[in-house]
Structures are given as C-alpha cells and as structure tokens.
N, C-alpha and C positions, 0 to 999 in steps of 0.2 A: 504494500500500500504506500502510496503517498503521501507526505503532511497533507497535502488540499484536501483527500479523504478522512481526514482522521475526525469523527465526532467531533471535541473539540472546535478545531478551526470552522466545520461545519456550526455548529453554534456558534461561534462567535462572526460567522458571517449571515447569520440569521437574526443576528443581536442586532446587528450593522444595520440590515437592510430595515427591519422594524423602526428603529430609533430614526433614522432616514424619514421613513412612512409617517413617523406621530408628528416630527419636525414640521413636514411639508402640509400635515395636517392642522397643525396649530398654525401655520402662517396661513393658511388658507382661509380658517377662522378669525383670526386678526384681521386679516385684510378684509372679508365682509365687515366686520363691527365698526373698521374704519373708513369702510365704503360709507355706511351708515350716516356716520356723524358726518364725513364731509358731504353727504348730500344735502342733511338738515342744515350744513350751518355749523356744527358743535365740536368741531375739530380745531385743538390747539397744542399749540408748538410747547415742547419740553427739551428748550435746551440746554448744552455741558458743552464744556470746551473741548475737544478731545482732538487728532490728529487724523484729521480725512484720508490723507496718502494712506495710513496701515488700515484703517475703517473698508477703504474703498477695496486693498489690498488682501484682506480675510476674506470679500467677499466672490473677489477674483478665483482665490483658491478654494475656496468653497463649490465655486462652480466648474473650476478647473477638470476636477475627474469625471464630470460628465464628460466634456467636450470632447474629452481623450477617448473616452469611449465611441464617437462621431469621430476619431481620426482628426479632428479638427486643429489647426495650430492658433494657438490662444495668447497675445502676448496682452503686457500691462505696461503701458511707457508714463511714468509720473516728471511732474516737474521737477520734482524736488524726495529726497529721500523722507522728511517728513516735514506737514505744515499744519498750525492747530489754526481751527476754528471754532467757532459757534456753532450748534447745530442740534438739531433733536434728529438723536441718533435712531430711534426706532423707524421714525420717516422716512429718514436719508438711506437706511437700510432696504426699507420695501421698492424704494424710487429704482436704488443702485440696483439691486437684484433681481427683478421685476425686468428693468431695460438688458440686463447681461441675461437672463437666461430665456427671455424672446428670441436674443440673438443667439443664443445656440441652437433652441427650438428651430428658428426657420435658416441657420446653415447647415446647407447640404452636405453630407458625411466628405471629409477630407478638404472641408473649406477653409477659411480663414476671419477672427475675430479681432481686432484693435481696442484696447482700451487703453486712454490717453488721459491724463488730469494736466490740464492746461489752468494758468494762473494769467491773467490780462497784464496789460501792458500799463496800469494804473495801480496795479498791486490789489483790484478790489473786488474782480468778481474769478470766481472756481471757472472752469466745465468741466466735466466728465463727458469723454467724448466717445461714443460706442460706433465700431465702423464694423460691416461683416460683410460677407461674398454671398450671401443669400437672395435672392430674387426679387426681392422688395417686392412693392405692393402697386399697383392701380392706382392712376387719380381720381379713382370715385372711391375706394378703400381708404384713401389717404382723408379726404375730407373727413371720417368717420372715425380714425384711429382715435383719439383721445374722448369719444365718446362713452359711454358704460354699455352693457351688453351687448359686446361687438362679438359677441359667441357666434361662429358661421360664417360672417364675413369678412373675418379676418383671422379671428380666434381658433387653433385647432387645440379642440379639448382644452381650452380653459373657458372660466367664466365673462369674459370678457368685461373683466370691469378694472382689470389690470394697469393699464396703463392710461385710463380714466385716473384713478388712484394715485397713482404716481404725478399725473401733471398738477393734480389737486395742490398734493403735498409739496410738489417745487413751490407752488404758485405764495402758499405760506409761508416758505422760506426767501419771501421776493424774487424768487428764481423762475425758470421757465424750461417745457420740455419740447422740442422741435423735430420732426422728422427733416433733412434734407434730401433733398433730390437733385442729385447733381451724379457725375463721374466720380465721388468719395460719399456713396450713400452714407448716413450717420444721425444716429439717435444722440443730440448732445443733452443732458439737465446742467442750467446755472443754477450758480447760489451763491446770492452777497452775504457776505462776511461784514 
C-alpha cells in the first residue's frame, strides 16, 4: 500500500474536504445576510488598520490550489511588500475573493490570472487589479453584471448576487468596482484610504 491509501491520510483528506464544505458554506450565509442589509440600507463599515498587501495576499493563496487544479498560472504583483490601511476587513474580504474566484471560475483550464495592487500616483487611492484569459462577457451581460440575481445570465451555479455584493461594499469604502473592456480585460475594486 501506499501513504495516499492508508486510512489515516484518507481521513485526514476527508477532514480537509469537509472543513473546505462548512467554510464555503458559512461564506455563503454571510454573504446572503449581507446581501440583506445592503439592500435595506443597514450595512456599515467596521474598520482596523491592518496591511492590505498580506490581506489581499492570504487570499490569493487561499484561492491558489484551486486554480492549480485548472492548470491555471496565477501570479500576485503588489506595489509594495506591505502597506497599512483602513479598512473593514470582512468586506474587503468578500469584494477581494468574490472578484479572484469568478476569475478562476470562468478561466478556461491552462489559462492565465493577474492580480496586481497598484497605489496612485497621489499616494491616495489602492486598486486591486484582476486580469484573466477567460472569454469575458457580452455587452448586454455586461450592463447586468453588478446587478443581484444575475443566476443564468451570467452566473454559472452561483447565486448571483455576488458581485452585486461586492460593488455595494466598495461603494462604502468610497471605492468602486468596474469591469473593462479593452485588449487587458480586468475587474479592478478602489479604495481610498
């Protein structure tokens, strides 16, 4: 026998894949309840000071061994090794991770993803900057993207309230989420500091 066969590792790859399952399950739940309040209205920022570059960074790697499972090459280019900001880390979380795993979602196996933290030339506003080799979308799709239950027309198997969610929560941190359409397709979110 093999270590991959051996009970053990067997359970402990069934631990993995569980803990994996409840994770995705509780962000799932989060993200409704704060679907919720940003449509009433009742969503507010809790911000810490904390270091965006490794924030932005955990969650790069977090999404990393998917990608790899899609053959995909995945890099992370920051400005700077680390820069503190202001920010309510749970939102910046759902925005950041929301925008990077669309972009793995719709790249085609053996594609290519960009994730870039640019700082302005004023010292005052972030982007996060998400490029991928995936097919992008229509310009009747694109009208739609930031709307809520985009499940079918753009959404495959999510709820599509995704990246509704997401531009909300930029929108609170005075930031904004854009799709481009050009030769360097790209999902950027700001945020002033």
């Amino acid at each position: 026998l093999t270590q991959a066969n051996t009970p053990q590792t067997t359970q402990k790859a069934a631990i993995k894949s569980a803990k994996r399952g409840t994770n995705r399950m509780l962000r799932l739940v989060n993200e409704l309840m704060e679907f919720r309040k940003l449509s009433v209205g009742g969503s507010r920022l809790a911000v810490q000071k904390g270091d965006i570059i490794s924030f932005v960074r955990n969650i790069y790697q977090d999404l990393w061994t998917i990608s790899k499972r899609k053959e995909i090459d995945m890099t992370f280019t920051p400005f700077a090794k680390d820069f503190q900001l202001t920010f309510d880390h749970a939102k910046v979380e759902t925005i950041v991770f929301n925008i990077i795993s669309n972009a793995v979602k719709y790249t085609p196996q053996k594609g290519h993803i960009t994730i870039k933290i640019q700082l302005d030339e004023q010292n005052e506003n972030i982007y996060i900057i998400v490029e991928d080799s995936g097919n992008g979308i229509s310009e009747e799709q694109e009208k739609e993207l930031f709307h809520p239950f985009m499940h079918g027309l753009v959404s495959q198997g999510g709820m599509g309230i995704g990246l509704y969610s997401a531009k909300e929560m930029a929108k609170l941190h005075h930031g904004d989420i854009t799709k481009l359409r050009s030769e360097e397709r790209r999902v950027g979110k700001e945020c002033r500091s």
